[in-house]
NUVO-83746 format. One line per 4 residues: number of its first residue (from 1); their letters; for each residue x, y, z of C-alpha. Coordinates in steps of 0.1 Angstrom, whole numbers, plus 5000, padded with zeros to 4 digits. Last residue first. Layout:
N
NUM> A> X Y Z ~ ...
END
This chain:
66
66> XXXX> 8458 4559 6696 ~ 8471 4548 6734 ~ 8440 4528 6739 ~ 8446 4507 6707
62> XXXX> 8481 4506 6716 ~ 8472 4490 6750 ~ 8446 4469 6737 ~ 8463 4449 6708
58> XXXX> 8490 4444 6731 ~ 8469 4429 6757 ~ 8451 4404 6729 ~ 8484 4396 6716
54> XXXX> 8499 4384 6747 ~ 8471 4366 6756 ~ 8442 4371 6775 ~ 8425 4345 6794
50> XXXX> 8424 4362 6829 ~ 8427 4398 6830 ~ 8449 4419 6850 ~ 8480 4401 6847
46> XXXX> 8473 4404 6809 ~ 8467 4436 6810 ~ 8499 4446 6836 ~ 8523 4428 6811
42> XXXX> 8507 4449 6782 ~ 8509 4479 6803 ~ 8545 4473 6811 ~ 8556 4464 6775
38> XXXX> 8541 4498 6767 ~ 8560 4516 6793 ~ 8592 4499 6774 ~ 8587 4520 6745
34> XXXX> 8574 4500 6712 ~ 8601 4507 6684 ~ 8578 4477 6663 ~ 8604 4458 6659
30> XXXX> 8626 4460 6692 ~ 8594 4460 6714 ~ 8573 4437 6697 ~ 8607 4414 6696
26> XXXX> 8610 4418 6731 ~ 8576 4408 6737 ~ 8575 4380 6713 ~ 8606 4366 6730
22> XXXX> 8586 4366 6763 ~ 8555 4351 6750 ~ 8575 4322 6737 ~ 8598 4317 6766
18> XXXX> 8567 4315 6786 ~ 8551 4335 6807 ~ 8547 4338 6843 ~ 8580 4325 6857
14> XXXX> 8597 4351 6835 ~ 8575 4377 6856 ~ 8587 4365 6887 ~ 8620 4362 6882
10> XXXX> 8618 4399 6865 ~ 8598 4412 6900 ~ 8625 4395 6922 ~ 8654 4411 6902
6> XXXX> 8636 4444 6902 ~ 8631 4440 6943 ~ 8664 4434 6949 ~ 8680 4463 6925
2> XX> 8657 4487 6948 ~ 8624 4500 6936
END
């Protein structure tokens, strides 16, 4: 993936959550020492299913990666 289409995959993620769900992301991830391939799951979970929020998906990705 080319610096282009990163920039337009962050845009479009950031237009897809809000400010809240993003800041709870990086905090998860700072906090909690989560690796960035969990963030990606998590955002991939709850692109992936409708109605879930962010601490649904987290819930299932490190439940499925214990």
């Amino acid at each position: 993936m080319n610096c282009n289409e990163l920039s337009q995959q962050a845009d479009l993620i950031a237009s897809t959550f809000s400010k809240q769900d993003l800041a709870k992301l990086v905090l998860a991830l700072k906090g909690n020492r989560e690796s960035l391939q969990h963030a990606v799951k998590v955002i991939d979970t709850i692109d992936n299913r409708a109605g879930y929020s962010l601490d649904d998906a987290w819930d299932e990705v490190l439940t499925g990666d214990s």
